[in-house]
C-alpha positions in Angstrom: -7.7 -5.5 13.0 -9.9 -8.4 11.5 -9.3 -10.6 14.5 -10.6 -8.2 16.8 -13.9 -8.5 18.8 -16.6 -6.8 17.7 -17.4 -4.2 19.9 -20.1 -1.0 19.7 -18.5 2.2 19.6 -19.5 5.0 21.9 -23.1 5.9 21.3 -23.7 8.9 18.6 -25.4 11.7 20.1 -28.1 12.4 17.4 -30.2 15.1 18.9 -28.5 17.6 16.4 -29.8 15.6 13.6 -33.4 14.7 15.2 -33.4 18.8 15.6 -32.6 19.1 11.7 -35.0 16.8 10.8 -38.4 18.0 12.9 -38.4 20.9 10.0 -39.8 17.6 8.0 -43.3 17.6 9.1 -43.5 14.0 8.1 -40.2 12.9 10.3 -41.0 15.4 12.6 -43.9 12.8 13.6 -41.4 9.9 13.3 -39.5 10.8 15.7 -42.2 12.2 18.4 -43.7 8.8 17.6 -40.4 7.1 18.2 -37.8 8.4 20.3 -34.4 9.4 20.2 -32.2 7.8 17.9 -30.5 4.9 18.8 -28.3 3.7 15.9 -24.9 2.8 17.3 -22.5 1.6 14.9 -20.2 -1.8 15.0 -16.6 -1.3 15.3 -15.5 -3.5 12.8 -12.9 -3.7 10.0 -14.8 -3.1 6.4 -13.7 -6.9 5.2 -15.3 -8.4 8.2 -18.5 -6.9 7.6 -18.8 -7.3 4.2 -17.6 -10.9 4.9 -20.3 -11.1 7.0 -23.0 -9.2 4.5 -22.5 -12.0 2.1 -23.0 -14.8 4.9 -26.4 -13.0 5.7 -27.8 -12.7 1.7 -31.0 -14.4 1.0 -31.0 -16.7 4.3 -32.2 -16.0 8.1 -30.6 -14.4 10.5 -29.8 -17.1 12.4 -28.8 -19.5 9.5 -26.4 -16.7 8.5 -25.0 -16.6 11.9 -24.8 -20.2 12.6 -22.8 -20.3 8.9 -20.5 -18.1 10.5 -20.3 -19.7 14.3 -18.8 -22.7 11.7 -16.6 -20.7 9.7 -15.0 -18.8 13.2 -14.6 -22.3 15.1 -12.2 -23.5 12.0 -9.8 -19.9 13.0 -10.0 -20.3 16.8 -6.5 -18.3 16.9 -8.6 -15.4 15.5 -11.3 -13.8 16.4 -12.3 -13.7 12.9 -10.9 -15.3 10.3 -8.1 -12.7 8.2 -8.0 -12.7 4.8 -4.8 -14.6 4.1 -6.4 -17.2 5.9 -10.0 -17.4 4.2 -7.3 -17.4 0.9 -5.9 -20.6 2.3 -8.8 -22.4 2.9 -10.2 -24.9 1.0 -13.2 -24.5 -1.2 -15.1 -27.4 0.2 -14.4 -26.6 3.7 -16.1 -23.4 3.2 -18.6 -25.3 1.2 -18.4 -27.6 4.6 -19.6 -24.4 7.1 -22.7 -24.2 5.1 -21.6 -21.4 2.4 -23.2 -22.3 -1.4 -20.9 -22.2 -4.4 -21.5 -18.3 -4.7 -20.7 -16.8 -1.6 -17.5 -18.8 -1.5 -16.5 -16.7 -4.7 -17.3 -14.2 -3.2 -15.8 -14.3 0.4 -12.5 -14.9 -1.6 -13.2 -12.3 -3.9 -13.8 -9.8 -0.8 -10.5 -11.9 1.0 -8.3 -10.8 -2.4 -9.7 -7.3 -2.6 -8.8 -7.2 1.2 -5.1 -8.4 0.8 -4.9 -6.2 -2.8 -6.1 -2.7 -0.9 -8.9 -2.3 -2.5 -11.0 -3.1 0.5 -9.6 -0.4 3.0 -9.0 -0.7 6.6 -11.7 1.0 9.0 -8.8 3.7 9.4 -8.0 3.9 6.0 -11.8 4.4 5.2 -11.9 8.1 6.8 -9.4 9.2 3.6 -13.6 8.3 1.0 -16.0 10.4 1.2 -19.0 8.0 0.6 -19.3 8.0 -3.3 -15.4 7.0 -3.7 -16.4 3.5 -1.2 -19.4 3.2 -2.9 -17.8 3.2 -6.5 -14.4 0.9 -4.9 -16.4 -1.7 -2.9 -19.3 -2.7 -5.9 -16.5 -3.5 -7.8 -16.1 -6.7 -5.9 -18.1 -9.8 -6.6 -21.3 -10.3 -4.8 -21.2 -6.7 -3.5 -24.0 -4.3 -4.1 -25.0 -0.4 -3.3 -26.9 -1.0 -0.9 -24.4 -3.7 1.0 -21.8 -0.8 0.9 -24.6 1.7 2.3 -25.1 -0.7 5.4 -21.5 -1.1 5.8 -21.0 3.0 5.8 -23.8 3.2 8.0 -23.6 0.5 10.9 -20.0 -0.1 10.7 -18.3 3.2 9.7 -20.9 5.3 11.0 -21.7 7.5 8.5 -24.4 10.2 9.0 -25.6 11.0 5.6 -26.4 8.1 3.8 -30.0 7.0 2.2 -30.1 3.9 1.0 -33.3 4.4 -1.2 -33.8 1.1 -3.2 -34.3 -0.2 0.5 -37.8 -1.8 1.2 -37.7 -0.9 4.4 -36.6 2.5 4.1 -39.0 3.1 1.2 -42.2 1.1 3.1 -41.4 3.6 5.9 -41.8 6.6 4.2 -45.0 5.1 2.5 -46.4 4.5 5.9 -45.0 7.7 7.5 -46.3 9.8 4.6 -50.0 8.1 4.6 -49.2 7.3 0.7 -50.7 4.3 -0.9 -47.4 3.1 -2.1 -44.0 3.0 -2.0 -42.3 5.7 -3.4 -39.5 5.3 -6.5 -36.0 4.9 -5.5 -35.4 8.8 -7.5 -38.3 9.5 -5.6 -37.1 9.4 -2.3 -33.8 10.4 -3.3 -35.5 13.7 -4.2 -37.4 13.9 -0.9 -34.3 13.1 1.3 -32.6 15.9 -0.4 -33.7 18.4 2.3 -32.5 15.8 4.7 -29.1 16.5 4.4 -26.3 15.7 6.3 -28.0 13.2 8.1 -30.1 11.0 6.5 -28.9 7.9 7.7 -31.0 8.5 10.8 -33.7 9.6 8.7 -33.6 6.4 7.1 -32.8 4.9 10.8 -36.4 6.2 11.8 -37.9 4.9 8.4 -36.6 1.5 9.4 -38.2 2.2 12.8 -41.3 3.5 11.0 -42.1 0.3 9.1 -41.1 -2.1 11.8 -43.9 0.0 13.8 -46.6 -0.4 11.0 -46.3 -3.8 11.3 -47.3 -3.9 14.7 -50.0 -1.5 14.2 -48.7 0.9 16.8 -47.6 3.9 14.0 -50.3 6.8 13.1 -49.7 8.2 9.8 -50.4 11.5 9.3 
């Protein structure tokens, strides 16, 4: 339920997938470079985390979480807040935890959906395939592709998802690849093709690729 603690789910064993994906020469340096995989997903019901997607648009991590530290204290009954009772609330006491005019639309907006069935419980979820949540969820206000792609990633725990019009997924490959720039979104999508079914941990080393560029520590080819 919504009020439940967050809590990780039992770690994937991704060696299958890091197998698969060594037959890409490119990844197949990734992951020596990096490591096993380590992407664990967040048990959480999909209107909490998109809930909590919106809190963390455009601001810093911390900002976003000290939003919603306000937000939870106003519910203590619950471990976080459930629909009906974002729906009861009070515009300016949302506006009150720090929340600008827009994300209080669309909190509701994700609250309504929630209440309507439109957003679907985590149980309810395994009846999509991924294009169906995709196609549901952007319907809602202030909800994007690639906020659904996180959401079937790190909370549902999807294996096959590449959420190409990511920077970091696309800077990954760049630096991975030894290219001199990013490649397209259609691009990529063509790349990750021979990726399937599991590039979400291909683009769970991208990440891991990039973030290791930064620090210098990640050869290219």
């Amino acid at each position: 339920m919504a009020g439940d603690s967050p809590k990780q789910t039992e770690r994937p064993d991704w060696s299958r997938a890091e197998r698969a994906l060594k037959r890409d020469p490119v990844l197949k340096k990734v992951i020596k470079q990096i490591g096993p995989c380590t992407l664990e997903p967040v048990t959480r019901e999909p209107y909490e985390a998109l809930v909590r997607a919106i809190a963390h648009q455009q601001v810093h991590g911390r900002a976003a979480e000290a939003i919603l530290g306000r937000l939870l204290a106003l519910h203590p009954a619950h471990g976080f807040p459930p629909p009906e009772a974002i729906l009861a609330m009070e515009v300016e006491a949302m506006r009150g935890c720090g929340f600008s005019g827009s994300k209080v639309a669309a909190i509701r907006d994700i609250a309504e959906k929630a209440t309507g069935g439109l957003v679907p419980t985590r149980e309810a979820c395994a009846r999509y395939d991924d294009a169906v949540l995709i196609e549901r969820l952007v319907a809602i206000r202030g909800v994007g592709r690639w906020t659904v792609e996180m959401l079937l990633i790190f909370t549902l725990g999807r294996p096959d998802v590449l959420p190409v019009d990511d920077f970091g997924v696309r800077e990954g490959w760049k630096v991975a690849a030894g290219l001199e720039a990013q490649p397209k979104p259609k691009e990529l999508a063509a790349v990750g093709e021979a990726w399937k079914p599991w590039r979400s941990v291909a683009a769970w080393y991208l990440w891991r690729a990039a973030d290791a560029a930064k620090r210098t520590v990640f050869k290219p080819q």
